[in-house]
ZAMARGU-4260 file (C-alpha; in steps of 0.2 Angstrom, whole numbers, plus 5000, padded with zeros to 4 digits):
<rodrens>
0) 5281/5582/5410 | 5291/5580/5428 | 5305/5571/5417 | 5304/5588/5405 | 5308/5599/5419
5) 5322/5593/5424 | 5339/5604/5422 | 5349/5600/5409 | 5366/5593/5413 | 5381/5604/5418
10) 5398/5602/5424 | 5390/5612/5439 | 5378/5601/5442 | 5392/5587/5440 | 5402/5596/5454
15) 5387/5598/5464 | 5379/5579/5465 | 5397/5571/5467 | 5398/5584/5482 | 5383/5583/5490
20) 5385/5563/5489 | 5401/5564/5497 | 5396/5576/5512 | 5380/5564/5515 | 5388/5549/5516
25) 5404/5556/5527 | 5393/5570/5537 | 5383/5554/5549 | 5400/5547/5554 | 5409/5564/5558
30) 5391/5567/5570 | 5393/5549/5576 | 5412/5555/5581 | 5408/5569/5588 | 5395/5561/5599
35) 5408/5550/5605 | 5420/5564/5607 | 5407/5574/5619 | 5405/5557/5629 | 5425/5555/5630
40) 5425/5571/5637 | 5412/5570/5649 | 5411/5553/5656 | 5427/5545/5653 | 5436/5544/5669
45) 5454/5552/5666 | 5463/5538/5675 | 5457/5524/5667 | 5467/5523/5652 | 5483/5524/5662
50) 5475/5509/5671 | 5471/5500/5656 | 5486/5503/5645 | 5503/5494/5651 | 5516/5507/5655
55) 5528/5502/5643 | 5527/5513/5629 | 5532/5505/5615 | 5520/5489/5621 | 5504/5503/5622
60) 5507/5506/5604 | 5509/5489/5597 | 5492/5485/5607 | 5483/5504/5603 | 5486/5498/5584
65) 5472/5485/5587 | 5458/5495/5594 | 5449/5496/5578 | 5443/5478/5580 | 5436/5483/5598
70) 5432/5500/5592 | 5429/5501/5576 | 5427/5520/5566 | 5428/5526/5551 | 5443/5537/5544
75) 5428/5553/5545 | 5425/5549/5563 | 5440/5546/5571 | 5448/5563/5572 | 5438/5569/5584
80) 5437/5552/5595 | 5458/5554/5596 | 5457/5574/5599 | 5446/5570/5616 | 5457/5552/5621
85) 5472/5563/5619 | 5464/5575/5630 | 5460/5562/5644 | 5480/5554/5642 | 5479/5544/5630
90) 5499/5544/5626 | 5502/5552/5609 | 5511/5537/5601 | 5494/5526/5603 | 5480/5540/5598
95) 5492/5539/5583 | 5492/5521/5580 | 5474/5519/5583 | 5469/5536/5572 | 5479/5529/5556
100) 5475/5510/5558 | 5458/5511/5566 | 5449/5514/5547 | 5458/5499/5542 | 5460/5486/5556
105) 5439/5484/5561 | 5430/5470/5556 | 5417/5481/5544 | 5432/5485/5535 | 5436/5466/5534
110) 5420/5460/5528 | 5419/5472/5516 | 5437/5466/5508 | 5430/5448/5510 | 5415/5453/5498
115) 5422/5465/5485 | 5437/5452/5481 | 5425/5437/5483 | 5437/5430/5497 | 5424/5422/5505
120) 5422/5411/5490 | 5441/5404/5496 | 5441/5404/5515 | 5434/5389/5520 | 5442/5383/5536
125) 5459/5389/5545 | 5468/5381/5532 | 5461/5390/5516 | 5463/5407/5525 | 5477/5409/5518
130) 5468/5412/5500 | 5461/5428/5507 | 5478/5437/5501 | 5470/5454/5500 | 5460/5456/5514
135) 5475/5450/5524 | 5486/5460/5516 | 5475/5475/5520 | 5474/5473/5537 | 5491/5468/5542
140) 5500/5482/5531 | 5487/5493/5538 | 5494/5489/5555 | 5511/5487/5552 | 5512/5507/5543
145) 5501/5515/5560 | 5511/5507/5574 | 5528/5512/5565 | 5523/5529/5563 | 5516/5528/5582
150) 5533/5523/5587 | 5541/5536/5577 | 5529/5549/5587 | 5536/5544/5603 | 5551/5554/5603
155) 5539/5568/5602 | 5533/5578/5613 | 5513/5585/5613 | 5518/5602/5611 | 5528/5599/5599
160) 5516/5591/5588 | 5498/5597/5591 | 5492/5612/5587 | 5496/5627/5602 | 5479/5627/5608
165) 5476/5609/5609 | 5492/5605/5619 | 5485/5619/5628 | 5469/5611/5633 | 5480/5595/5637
170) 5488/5604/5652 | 5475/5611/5656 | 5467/5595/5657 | 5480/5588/5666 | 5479/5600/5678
175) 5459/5601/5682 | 5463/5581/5683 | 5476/5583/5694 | 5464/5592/5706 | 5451/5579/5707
180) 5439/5589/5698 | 5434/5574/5687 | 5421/5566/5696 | 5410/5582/5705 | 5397/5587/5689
185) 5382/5579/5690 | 5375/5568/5676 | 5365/5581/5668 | 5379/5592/5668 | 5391/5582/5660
190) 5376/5578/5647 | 5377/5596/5643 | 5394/5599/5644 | 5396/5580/5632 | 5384/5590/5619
195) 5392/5605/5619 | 5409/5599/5617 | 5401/5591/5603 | 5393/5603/5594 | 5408/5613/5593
200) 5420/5598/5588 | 5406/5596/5574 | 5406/5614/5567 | 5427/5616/5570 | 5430/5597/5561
205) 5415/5600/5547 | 5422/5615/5541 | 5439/5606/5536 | 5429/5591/5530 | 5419/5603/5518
210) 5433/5609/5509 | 5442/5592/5506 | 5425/5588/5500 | 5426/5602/5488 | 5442/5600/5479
215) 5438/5579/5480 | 5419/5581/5470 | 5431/5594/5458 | 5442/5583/5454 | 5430/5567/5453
220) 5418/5576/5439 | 5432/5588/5430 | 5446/5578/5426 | 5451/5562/5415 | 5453/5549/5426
225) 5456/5537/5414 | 5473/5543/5412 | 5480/5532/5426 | 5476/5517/5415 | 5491/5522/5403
230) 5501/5520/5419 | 5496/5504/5427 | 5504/5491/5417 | 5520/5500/5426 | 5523/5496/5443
235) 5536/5508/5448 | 5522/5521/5440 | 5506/5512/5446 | 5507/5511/5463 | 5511/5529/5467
240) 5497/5535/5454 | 5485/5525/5461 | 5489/5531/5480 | 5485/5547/5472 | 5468/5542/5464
245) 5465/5537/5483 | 5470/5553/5490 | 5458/5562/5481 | 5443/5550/5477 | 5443/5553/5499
250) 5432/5536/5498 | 5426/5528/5512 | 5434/5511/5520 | 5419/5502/5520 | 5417/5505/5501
255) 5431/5508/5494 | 5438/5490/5490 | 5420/5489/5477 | 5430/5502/5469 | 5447/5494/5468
260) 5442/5477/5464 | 5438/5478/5448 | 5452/5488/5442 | 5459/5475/5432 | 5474/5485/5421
265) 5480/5488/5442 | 5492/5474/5448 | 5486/5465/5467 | 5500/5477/5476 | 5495/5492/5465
270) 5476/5489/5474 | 5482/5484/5491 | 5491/5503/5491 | 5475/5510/5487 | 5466/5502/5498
275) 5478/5506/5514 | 5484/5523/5508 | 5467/5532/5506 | 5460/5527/5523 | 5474/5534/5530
280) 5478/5549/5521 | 5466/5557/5510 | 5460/5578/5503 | 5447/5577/5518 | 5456/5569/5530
285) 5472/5583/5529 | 5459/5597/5532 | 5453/5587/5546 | 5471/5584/5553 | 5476/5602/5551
290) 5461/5605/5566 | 5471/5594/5576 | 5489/5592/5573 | 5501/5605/5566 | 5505/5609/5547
295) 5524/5600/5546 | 5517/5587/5554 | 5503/5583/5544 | 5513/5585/5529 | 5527/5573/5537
300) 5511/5559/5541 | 5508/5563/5523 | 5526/5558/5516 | 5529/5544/5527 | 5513/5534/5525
305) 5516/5537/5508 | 5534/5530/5505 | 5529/5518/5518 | 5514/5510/5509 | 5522/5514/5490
310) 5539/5501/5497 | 5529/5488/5508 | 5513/5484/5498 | 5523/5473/5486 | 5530/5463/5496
315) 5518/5461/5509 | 5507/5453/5494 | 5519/5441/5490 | 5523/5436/5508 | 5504/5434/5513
320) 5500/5424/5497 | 5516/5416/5499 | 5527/5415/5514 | 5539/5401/5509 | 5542/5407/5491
325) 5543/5425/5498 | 5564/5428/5496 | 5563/5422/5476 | 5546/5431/5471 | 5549/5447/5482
330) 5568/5450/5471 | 5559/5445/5453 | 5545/5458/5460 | 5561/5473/5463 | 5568/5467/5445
335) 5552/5466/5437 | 5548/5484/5442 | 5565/5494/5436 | 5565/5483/5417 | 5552/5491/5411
</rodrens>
């Protein structure tokens, strides 16, 4: 009788599950975000990442690409971490590095690859590590994609780059910092001011995540996506169809490698794109940058970790399964993809 009850199916009702099963399992991490975000803002002395950091630009972005293993987010909560470590002078270059690799480059990440690849089946010691090409791959590609597009971002100014009003609050920041106003609230008052800042980061990033969330449970329920399999057995087709698939499934990190493992039609390269594209760049995540960042230059992340990922995750599977045979197999890979 319960069972009878039940509403028949509908493509509404399609649309509707796949989006409320997206927005539950990326809601908790854009709250945990924020709540870290109110804290930054808060408690965290605006000093001490000028102290911590070395001064050397280029060396703070090579070392900001690692923080995810110290740190680890997801991609959902991460944007609003960055928007308040920006604030508190974090140099733009490393919020950069750190936001693009940080859902790549954590050890939940890692041990999620490990499982969904059965890696851990291989690695046995120091010497066998070597077997685990995927995860590997993952995480270096991963890094090496965020620190360059950090690097690129240094010849950028804030203002140039972030949205007006939250360059705006950087100054302002900077200024109220200058004074020596850092340290005078009291702990509850910097409790209520942590929650407030939170709330509102909540509401302002939600909103965007909601409607990448839309178009994603739209596209995962209303549209035949079965058609990438006529394209896989083509590299030169496959890997930038399958970055797509990414960019619209908006999966999470932590899950999506049980969701490109047993692709099997996909090649190794094919996957690892997948795997490094969509925690980077993905329907949700460009509403969520276009809280923070400007509209040219979330298209231009958009572009460049895409040609970035499409060129570099071929051979950065061959070299990591195969370092010595890396020169011969990468050019039979290059010919391999234009003769078909």
């Amino acid at each position: 009788m319960i069972l009878a009850a039940l509403p028949e199916p509908s493509p509404f009702g399609d649309v509707l599950m796949a989006f409320l099963s997206i927005l539950f399992e990326g809601a908790p991490y854009i709250m945990i975000g924020t709540l870290l975000s109110g804290l930054i803002d808060a408690f965290l002395p605006a000093k001490l990442l000028e102290r911590v950091l070395p001064r050397n630009k280029v060396l703070s972005t090579l070392i900001a690409g690692f923080l995810g293993l110290i740190f680890p987010v997801c991609e959902c909560a991460v944007v609003p971490v960055i928007r308040r470590l920006v604030k508190k002078g974090l140099p733009l270059s490393c919020a950069l590095s750190y936001m693009l690799s940080a859902p790549i480059m954590n050890p939940i990440v890692a041990v999620s690859t490990l499982t969904a690849f059965k890696e851990f089946e291989k690695v046995t010691g120091w010497a066998t590590f070597g077997n685990a090409t995927m995860t590997i791959s993952r995480l270096a590609l991963g890094y090496l994609v965020a620190v360059t597009i950090g690097l690129i971002v240094l010849r950028f100014k804030p203002a140039q780059v972030l949205k007006t009003n939250i360059a705006q609050e950087i100054e302002d920041s900077a200024a109220e910092n200058a004074k020596g106003n850092d340290s005078k609230a009291s702990f509850n008052a910097r409790l209520v001011h942590a929650f407030r800042t939170a709330m509102g980061d909540f509401l302002d990033t939600g909103m965007y995540f909601t409607i990448g969330v839309i178009i994603t449970s739209v596209f995962n329920t209303q549209v035949d996506q079965t058609l990438l399999d006529r394209v896989a057995g083509n590299e030169l087709l496959a890997i930038p169809s399958i970055m797509g698939l990414a960019f619209v499934l908006s999966l999470c990190s932590t899950s999506d490698a049980f969701i490109a493992a047993p692709m099997a039609s996909f090649s190794m390269a094919a996957k690892l794109a997948f795997l490094v594209f969509g925690p980077m760049m993905d329907i949700k995540l460009m509403f969520m940058y276009a809280a923070v960042f400007k509209r040219r230059m979330v298209i231009a992340m958009l572009l460049g970790t895409f040609i970035l990922i499409a060129v570099l995750a071929g051979p950065m599977t061959l070299f990591v399964n195969d370092p010595r045979a890396f020169p011969e197999k990468s050019w039979e890979f290059i010919t391999s993809i234009f003769s078909k």
